[in-house]
C-alpha distance (Angstrom), angle and dihedral (degrees) to the residues before:
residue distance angle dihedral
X1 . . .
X2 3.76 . .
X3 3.86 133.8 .
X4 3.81 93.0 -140.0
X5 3.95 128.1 28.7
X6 3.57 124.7 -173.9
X7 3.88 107.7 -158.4
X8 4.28 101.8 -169.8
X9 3.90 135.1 -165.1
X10 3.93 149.6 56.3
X11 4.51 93.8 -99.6
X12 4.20 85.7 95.1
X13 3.88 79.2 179.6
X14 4.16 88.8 61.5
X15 3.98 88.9 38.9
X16 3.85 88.5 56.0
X17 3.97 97.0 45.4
X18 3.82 86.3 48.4
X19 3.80 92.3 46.9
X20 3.80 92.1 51.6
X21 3.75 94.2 50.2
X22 4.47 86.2 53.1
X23 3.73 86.4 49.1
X24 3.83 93.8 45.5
X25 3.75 89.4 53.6
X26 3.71 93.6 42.0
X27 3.76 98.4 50.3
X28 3.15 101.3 87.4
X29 3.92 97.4 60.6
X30 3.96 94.7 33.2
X31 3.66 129.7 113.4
X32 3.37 113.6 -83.8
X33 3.66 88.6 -119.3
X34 3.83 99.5 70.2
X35 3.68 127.4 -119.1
X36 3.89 127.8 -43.2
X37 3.42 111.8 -121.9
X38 4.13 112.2 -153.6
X39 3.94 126.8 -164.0
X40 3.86 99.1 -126.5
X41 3.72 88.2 -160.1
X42 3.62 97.2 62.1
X43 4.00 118.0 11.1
X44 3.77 117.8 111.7
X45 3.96 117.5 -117.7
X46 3.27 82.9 -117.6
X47 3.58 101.0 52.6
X48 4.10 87.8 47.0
X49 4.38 92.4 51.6
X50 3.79 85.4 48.1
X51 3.46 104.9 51.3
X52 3.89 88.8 43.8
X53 3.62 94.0 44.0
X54 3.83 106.2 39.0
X55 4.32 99.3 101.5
X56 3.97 110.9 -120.7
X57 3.62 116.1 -106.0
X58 3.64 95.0 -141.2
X59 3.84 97.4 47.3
X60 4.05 132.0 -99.3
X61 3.74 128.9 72.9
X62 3.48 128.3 -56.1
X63 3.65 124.1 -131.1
X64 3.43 143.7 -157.7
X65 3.60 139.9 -160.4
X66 3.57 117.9 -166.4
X67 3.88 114.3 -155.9
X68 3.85 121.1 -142.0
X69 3.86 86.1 -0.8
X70 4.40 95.9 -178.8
X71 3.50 95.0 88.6
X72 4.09 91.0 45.0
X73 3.77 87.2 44.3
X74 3.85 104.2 51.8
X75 4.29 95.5 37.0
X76 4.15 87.8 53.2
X77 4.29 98.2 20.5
X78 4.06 85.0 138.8
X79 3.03 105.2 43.4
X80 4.15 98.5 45.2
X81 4.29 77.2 42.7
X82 3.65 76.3 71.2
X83 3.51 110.8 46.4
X84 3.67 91.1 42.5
X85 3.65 94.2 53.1
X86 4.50 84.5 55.9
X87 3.66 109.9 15.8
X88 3.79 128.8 -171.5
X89 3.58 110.6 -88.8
X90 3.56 98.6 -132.7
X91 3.98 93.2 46.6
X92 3.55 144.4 91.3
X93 3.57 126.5 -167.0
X94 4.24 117.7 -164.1
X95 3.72 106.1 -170.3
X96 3.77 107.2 -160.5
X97 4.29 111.1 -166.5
X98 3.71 150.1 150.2
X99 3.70 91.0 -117.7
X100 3.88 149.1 -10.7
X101 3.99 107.6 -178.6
X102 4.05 111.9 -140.8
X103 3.20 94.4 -118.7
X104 3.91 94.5 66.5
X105 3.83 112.9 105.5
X106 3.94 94.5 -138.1
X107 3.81 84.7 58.6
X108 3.49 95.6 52.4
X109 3.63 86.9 40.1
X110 4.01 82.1 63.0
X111 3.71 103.1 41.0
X112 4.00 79.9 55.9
X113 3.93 94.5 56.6
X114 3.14 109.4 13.5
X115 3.95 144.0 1.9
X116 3.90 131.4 -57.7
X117 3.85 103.9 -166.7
X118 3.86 115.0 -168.7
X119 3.93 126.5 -148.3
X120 3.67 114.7 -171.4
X121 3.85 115.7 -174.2
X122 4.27 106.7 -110.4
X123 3.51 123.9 -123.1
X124 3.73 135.5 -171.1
X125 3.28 125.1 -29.8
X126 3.71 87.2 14.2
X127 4.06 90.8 63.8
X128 3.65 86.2 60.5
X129 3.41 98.6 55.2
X130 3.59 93.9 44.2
X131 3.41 93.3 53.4
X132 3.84 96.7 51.6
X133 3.77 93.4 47.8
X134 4.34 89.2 45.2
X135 3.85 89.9 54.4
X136 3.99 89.9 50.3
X137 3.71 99.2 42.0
X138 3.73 101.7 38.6
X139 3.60 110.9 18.4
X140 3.81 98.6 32.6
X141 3.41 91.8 -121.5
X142 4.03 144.8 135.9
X143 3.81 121.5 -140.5
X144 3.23 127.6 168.2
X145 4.16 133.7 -128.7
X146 3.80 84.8 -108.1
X147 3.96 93.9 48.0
X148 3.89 90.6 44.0
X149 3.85 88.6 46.5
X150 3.87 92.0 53.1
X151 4.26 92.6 46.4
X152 3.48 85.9 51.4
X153 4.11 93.6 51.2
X154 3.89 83.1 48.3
X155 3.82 101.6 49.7
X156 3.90 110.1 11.5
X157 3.78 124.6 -130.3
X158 3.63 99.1 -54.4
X159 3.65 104.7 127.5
X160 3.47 109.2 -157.8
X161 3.86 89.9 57.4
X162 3.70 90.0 47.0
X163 4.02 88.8 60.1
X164 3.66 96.2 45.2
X165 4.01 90.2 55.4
X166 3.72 92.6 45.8
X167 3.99 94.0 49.9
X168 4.26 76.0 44.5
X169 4.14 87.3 51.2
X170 4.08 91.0 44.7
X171 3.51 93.8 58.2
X172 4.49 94.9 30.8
X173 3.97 82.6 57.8
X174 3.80 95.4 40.4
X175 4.23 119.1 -176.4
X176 4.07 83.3 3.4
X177 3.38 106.9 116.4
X178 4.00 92.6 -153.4
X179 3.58 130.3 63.7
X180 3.64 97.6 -163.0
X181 4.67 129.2 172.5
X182 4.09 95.2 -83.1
X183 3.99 81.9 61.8
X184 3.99 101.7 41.1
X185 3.73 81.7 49.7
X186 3.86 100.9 52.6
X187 3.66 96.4 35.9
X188 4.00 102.6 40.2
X189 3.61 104.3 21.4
X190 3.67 88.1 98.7
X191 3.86 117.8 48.3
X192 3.69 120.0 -117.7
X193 3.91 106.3 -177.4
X194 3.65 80.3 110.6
X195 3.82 93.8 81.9
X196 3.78 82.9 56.4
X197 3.33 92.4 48.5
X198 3.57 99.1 57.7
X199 3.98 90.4 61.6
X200 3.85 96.6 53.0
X201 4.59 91.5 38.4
X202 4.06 76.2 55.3
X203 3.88 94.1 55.4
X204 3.71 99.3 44.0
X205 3.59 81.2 46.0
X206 3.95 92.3 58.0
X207 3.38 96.2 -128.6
X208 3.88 115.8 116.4
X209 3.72 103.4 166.3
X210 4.28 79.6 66.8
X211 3.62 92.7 44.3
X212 4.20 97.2 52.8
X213 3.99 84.1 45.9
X214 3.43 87.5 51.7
X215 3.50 88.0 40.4
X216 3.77 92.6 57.4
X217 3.63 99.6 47.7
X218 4.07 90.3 69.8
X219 3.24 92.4 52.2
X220 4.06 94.4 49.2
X221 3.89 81.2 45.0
X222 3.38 104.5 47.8
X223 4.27 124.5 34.4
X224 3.81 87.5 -158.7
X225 3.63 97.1 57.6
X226 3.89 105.0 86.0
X227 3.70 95.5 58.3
X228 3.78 91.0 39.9
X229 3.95 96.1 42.1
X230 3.94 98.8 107.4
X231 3.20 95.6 45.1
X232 3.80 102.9 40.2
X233 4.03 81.5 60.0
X234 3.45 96.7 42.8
X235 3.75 87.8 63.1
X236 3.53 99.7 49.2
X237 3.64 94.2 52.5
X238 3.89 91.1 42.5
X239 4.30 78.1 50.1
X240 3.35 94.9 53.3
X241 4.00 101.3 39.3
X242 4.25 91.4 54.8
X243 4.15 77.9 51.7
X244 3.56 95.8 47.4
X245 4.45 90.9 47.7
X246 3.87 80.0 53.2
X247 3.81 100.9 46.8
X248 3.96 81.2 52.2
X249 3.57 96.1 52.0
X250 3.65 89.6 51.5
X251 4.02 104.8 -95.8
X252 3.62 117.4 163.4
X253 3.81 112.3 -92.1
X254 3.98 87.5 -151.4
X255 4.12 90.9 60.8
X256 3.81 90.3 38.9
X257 4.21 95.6 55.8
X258 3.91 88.8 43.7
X259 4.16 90.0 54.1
X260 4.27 84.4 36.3
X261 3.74 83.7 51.1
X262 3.74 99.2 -126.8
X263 3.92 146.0 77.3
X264 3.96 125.2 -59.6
X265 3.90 89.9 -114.7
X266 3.49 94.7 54.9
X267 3.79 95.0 48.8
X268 3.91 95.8 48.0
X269 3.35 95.3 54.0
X270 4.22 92.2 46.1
X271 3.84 81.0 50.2
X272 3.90 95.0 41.5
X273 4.04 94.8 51.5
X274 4.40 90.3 37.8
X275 3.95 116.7 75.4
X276 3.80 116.6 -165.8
X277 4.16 80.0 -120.7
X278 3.83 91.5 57.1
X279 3.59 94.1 38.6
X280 3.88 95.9 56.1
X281 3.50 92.6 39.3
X282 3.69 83.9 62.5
X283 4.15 93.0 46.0
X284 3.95 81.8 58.8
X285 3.88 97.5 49.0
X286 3.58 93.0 42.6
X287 3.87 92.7 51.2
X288 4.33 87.0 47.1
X289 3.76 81.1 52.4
X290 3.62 97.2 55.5
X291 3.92 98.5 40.4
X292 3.96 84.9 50.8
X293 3.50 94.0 50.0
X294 3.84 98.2 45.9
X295 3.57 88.7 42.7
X296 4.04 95.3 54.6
X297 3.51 93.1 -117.4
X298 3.74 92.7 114.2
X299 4.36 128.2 -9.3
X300 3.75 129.0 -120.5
X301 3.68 100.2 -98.2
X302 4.24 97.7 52.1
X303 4.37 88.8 40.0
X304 3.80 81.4 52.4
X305 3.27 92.1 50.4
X306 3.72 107.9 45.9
X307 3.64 86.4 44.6
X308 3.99 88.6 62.4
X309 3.84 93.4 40.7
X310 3.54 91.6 52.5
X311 3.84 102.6 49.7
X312 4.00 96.7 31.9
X313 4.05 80.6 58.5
X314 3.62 93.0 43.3
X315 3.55 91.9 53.9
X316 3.91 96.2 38.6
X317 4.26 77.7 60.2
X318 3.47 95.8 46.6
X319 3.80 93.9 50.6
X320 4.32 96.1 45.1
X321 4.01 81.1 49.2
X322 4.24 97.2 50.1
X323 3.72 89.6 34.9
C-alpha cells in the first residue's frame, strides 16, 4: 500500500485492470465511502488536495483517483512535485494518464514513495499470448495459439473487446473446458458491437426508455452480458472516441465504418451527435460505475442504469437547446 500511484499508458483497458488490482489491495484500509473519482481535465488543485486531504469521518484513508490526470499534472507539476514528495498520511492519490516520461522529476518523485505502474498497449504476438493466459486465468478456459490467433484476426488487438468475447466464448462453450477455432468461428465470425451500439445511438438520441429496451435485449441475448455490461460499454465508447479524434483529424469516414463494422451514414451521424467532451465524460462515469459496483456501493444493473438516464437526458437537453 502506497500513498501515491502512478498508473501510465494509452491501453485504458490495462489502466483499468491495474487500477482494480490497487483498489483491491487498498480496500481494506479505505474510507468506507469508496474512492473519489476526479476529472483531471477540469478539477482545481485545490479541489484535488482537498478531497485527498480532508480526514474521513468514518475512519480509514481516503483515496483518490484522478481521471485523465496529464492536463492536471503539467498546469500544477510543482506544486503536486510537492505533495508527492510529503503526502497526507491518511491519503492516496492514483494518477491515471497517457504518459509520464522517466525522466520527469514528479515521476521519480513517485517511484521513490510510491508506485509507477506502466501499461503499454500489446501487439502481435504478444495479443496471443495474452489471450491464451486471460482465457485460463479468468475464464477457466484453454485456447490454443491457433484459437487465440484466429480471435485476434476477428477482433484486432483491442483488449477490452478481446475479454468481452472470451467471457462470451466461456459461457457459448459452457461445461467444455476448451474454447477451441470451430467455436471462435461460430460465435465471432459475425460482429455484434451492434447490440452495443443500439444502447449508446439511443442516448445521443435522447431517448432512454429505447436505450434500457435496448439495454435489455443484450442481456436476454447474451448470459455473459450482466457481469460484462460496464465494460462492454466502456469499450464502445472508448471505440468510438479514438474514431471520433480521427474523423477530426481528417480520416476517411469510408475506412473508419469498415474497421466500426458498419455503413458511412451510420458512422457520421454516431460521430455528428458524439463530442470528444461528451464522450469522455462518459469514459469517466462509466469507470465511477464500475468502481461502485465492484465496491458494493451500487450493482451492475442500477450503475447501468443511471449511466443511461443520465446521458439519454443530457442529450434530450442538448438537442431542445440546438434545436
Amino acid at each position: 500500500m502506497h500513498p501515491v500511484y502512478a498508473v501510465i499508458g494509452q491501453d485504458h483497458f490495462l489502466r483499468n485492470e491495474a487500477l482494480q488490482n490497487i483498489l483491491r489491495t487498498l480496500a481494506p484500509h479505505m474510507d468506507a465511502l469508496g474512492p473519489a473519482c476526479v476529472d483531471g481535465k477540469n478539477a482545481s488543485l485545490a479541489d484535488l488536495l482537498d478531497e485527498v486531504r480532508t480526514p474521513s469521518l468514518l475512519g480509514g484513508r481516503r483515496v483518490v483517483i484522478v481521471d485523465d490526470a496529464d492536463e492536471c499534472i503539467t498546469n500544477h507539476r510543482a506544486a503536486l512535485e510537492r505533495y508527492c514528495a510529503a503526502p497526507a498520511p491518511g491519503g492516496c492519490v492514483i494518477f491515471l494518464c497517457d504518459s509520464m516520461p522517466k525522466n520527469t522529476r514528479i515521476r521519480k518523485i513517485i517511484s521513490d514513495g510510491g508506485e509507477v505502474i506502466e501499461c503499454e498497449p500489446l501487439k502481435g504476438r504478444a495479443v496471443v499470448s495474452w489471450i491464451v493466459r486471460r482465457a485460463k486465468e479468468v475464464h477457466g478456459k484453454r485456447v490454443n495459439d491457433t484459437a487465440a490467433q484466429m480471435l485476434k484476426e476477428h477482433l484486432g488487438d483491442a483488449l477490452g473487446l478481446l475479454d468481452v468475447e472470451l467471457a462470451k466464448l466461456a459461457a457459448y462453450v459452457g461445461d467444455r473446458p476448451e474454447i477451441t477455432p470451430k467455436d471462435i468461428d461460430a460465435a465471432t465470425g459475425e460482429h455484434r458491437e451492434e447490440k452495443v451500439f443500439a444502447v449508446l445511438d439511443a442516448i445521443t438520441a435522447g431517448d432512454p426508455v429505447s436505450a434500457l429496451r435496448a439495454w435489455e435485449q443484450v442481456w436476454a441475448t447474451d448470459r455473459a452480458a450482466p457481469g460484462r455490461a460496464i465494460a462492454g460499454l466502456a469499450w464502445s465508447v472508448r471505440r468510438l472516441l479514438e474514431v471520433r479524434r480521427e474523423w477530426d483529424r481528417g480520416a476517411d469516414i469510408g475506412g473508419l465504418a469498415r474497421r466500426m463494422f458498419t455503413d458511412p451514414v451510420t458512422l457520421r451521424r454516431r460521430l455528428e451527435r458524439s463530442s470528444v467532451d461528451h464522450l469522455r465524460e462518459q469514459q469517466r462515469d462509466l469507470l465511477a460505475a464500475d468502481i461502485a459496483a465492484k465496491t458494493g456501493l451500487s450493482t451492475v444493473e442500477v450503475a447501468v442504469e443511471r449511466f443511461i438516464v443520465k446521458h439519454s437526458t443530457r442529450s434530450m437537453t442538448a438537442r431542445s437547446k440546438s434545436g
